[in-house]
N, C-alpha and C positions, 0 to 999 in steps of 0.2 A: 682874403684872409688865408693865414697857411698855420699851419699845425706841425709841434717838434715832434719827429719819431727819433728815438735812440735804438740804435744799434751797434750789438757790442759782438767783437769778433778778435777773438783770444783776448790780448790784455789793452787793446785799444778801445776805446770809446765814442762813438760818433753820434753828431748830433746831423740829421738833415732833415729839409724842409718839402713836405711832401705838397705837390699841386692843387691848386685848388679843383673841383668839381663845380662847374657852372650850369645849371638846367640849359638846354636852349630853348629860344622862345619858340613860340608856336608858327609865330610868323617865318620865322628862319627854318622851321621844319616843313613849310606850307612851301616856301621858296626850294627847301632841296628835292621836294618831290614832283614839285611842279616844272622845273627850271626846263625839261627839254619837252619842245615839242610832242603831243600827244600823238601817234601813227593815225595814219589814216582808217578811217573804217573800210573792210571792205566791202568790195561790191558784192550784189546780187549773184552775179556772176561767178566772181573768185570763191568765195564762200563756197557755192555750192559742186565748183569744180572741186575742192580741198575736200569735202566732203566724199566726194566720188573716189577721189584717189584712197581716202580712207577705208572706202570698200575693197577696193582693187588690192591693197595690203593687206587685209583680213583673208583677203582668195592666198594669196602669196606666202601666208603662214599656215594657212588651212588648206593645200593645194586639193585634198579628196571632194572639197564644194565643189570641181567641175567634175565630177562625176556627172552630175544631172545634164552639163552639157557636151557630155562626149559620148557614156558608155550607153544611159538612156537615149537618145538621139539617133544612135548607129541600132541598138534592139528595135526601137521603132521601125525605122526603114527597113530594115531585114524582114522583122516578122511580119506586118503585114501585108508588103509588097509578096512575100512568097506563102502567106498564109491565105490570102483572098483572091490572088491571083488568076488563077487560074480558075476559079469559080466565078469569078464576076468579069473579068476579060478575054478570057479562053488562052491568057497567056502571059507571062510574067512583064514580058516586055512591051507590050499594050498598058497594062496594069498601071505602069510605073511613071506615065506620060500622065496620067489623069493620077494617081494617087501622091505622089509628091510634093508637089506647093501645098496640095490639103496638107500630108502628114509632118509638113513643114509648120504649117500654121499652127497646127496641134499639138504639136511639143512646143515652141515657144508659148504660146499660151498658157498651157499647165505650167513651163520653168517661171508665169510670175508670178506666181502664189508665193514662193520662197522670199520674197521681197517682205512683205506680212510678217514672217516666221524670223528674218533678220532685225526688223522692227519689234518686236517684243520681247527678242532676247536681250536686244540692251536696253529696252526699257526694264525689264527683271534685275539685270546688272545698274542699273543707276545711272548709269552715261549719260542718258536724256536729262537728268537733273540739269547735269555740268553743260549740255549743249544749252539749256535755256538759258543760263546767264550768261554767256557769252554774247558780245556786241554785235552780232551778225544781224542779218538778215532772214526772218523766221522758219522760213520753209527752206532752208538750206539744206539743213539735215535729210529732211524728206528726199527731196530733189538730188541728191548725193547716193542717196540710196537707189533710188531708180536708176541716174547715170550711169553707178558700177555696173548696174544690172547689164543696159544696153550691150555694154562688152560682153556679158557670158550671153545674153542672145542671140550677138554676132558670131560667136565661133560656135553655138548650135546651128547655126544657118550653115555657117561654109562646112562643120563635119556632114550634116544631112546630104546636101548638096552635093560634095565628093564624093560620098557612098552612091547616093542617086546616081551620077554620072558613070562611078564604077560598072554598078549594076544596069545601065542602061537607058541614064533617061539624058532623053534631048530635045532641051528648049529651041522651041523654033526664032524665040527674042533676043538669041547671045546673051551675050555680056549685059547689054542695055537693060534688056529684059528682065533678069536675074535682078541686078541692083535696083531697077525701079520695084518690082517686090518686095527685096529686102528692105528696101527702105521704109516702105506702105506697112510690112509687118514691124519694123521699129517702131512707127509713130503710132502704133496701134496700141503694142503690148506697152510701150511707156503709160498712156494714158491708163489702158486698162489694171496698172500696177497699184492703180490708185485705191483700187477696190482694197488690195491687202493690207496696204499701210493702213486703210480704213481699221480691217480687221483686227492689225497687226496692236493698235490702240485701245481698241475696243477693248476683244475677248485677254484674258487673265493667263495665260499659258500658251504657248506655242504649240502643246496635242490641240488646245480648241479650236486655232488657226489654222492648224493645217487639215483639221474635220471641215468647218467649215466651207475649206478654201474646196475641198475635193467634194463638196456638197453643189457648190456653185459649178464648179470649174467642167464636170462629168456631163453635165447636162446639153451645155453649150458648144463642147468640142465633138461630141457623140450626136447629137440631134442637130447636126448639121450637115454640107454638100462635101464632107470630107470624103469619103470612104464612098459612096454612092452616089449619083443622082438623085436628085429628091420625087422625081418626077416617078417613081417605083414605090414610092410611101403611098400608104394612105392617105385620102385627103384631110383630115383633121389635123393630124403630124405635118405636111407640107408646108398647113399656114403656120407654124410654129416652125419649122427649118428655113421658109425663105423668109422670115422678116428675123431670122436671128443675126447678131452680128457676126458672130464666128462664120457664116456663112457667104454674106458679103465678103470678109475680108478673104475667105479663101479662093472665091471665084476672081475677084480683080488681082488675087497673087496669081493665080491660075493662069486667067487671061496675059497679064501683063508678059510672063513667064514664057507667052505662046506666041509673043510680038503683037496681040492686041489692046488696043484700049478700052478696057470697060466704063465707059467715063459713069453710068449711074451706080456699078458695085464701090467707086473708088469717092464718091460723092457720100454714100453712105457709108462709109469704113472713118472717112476723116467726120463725117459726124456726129458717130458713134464716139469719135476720140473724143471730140472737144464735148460732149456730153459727160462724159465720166471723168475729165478733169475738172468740168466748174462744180459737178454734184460731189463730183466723191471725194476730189482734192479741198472742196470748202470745206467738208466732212472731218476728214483727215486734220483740219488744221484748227479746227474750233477742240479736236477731243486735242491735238497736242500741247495745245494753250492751258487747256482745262486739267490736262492729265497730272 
């Protein structure tokens, strides 16, 4: 059906027939949104790579986040290698052979609390909404955020590491040695990162998290074979340092580091890992479902 519209333009007069309007059916709008192939979901994998990189671009617009692993890292090594030194080795460059892969462990450790503190700013900001309805794979988000991390735990290694070398330490493990550490400390702090995200969900602010996190984090890296021999403690303290993890994990970086194999500190470091990812990681993922 069409309908006359007249229009008039000076002394002419015209009559034309304007179009009809037709609803479309339902089915032909079902057909245009349907018509091409749905994308693939992706994998476990991709997802939580894309993720990752998502951290790595937040470092890249926020560059002052590697603070914690350059300028903290390089004060660590300075100050207590020259602060303790000489009081507990009779000499800086004794010192730095035994305090190193500790003071190594001890800063990464502390930098994953900040994983937690990343975690609850964009849950405050909303973002966590928008990642749950998206067709991924659940623990993406998580697992993305660890990933990025890995990267600023790698360049706190190699800054600590170059300063240490500066100032005079040398592994008797080379090269091998070095990497089979760093890697022992990757698989470590990954898992143990698990504890923040925990937190990161829980607690309501980022000051709580990062109370928290330095509530947990002080005890573990200080009451441990960092800085000392434990065999100078008391014995009450001792059984509480040598069944710590932080303390396993320092001695088989330590060892590794020295070109030996500690195979029972390095048996309990990876079991320590896979303990705080099935508790804290199921943890982590029952509050983000819930949240």
């Amino acid at each position: 059906m069409s309908t006359g519209t007249t229009v008039t333009t000076g002394k002419d007069t015209q009559t034309t027939d304007a179009l009809d309007f037709v609803a479309p059916k339902a089915d032909e709008l079902a057909a245009l949104f349907t018509g091409r192939a749905r994308p693939p979901r992706p994998s476990a994998l991709a997802a939580s790579l894309t993720f990752g990189w998502r951290a790595m671009l937040k470092i890249k617009h926020v560059p002052e986040q590697l603070f914690d692993v350059t300028a903290f890292p390089i004060m660590m090594v300075l100050m207590y290698t020259y602060l303790f030194g000489g009081a507990l080795a009779g000499s800086v460059d004794e010192y730095i052979q035994f305090l190193l892969p500790g003071i190594l462990v001890m800063s990464v450790v502390m930098i994953t609390m900040y994983t937690g503190v990343s975690v609850n700013t964009d849950i405050e900001k909303g973002v966590f909404d928008r990642f749950r309805t998206l067709p991924i794979w659940r623990p993406a988000p998580m697992v993305g955020y660890l990933l990025g991390d890995v990267v600023r735990y790698l360049i706190a290694s190699a800054v600590m590491l170059t300063v240490g070398v500066i100032i005079g330490y040398r592994p008797d493990g080379g090269m091998p040695g070095i990497l089979l550490g760093v890697a022992l400390l990757l698989v470590f702090s990954f898992a143990f990162s698990w504890i923040w995200t925990m937190f990161g969900l829980l607690l309501r602010s980022e000051k709580s998290v990062m109370g928290v996190s330095m509530m947990v984090i002080f005890p573990l890296t200080f009451l441990s074979n960092v800085f000392v021999d434990p065999k100078t403690m008391p014995g009450w303290l001792q059984a509480f340092v040598n069944n710590n993890p932080v303390t396993h994990l320092a001695t088989a970086v330590r060892e590794l580091m020295a070109g030996n194999w500690p195979g029972t500190d390095i048996a309990w470091t990876l079991g320590w890992s896979a303990l705080f990812v099935l508790v804290f990681g199921w943890v982590t993922m029952r509050l983000y479902n819930r949240k």
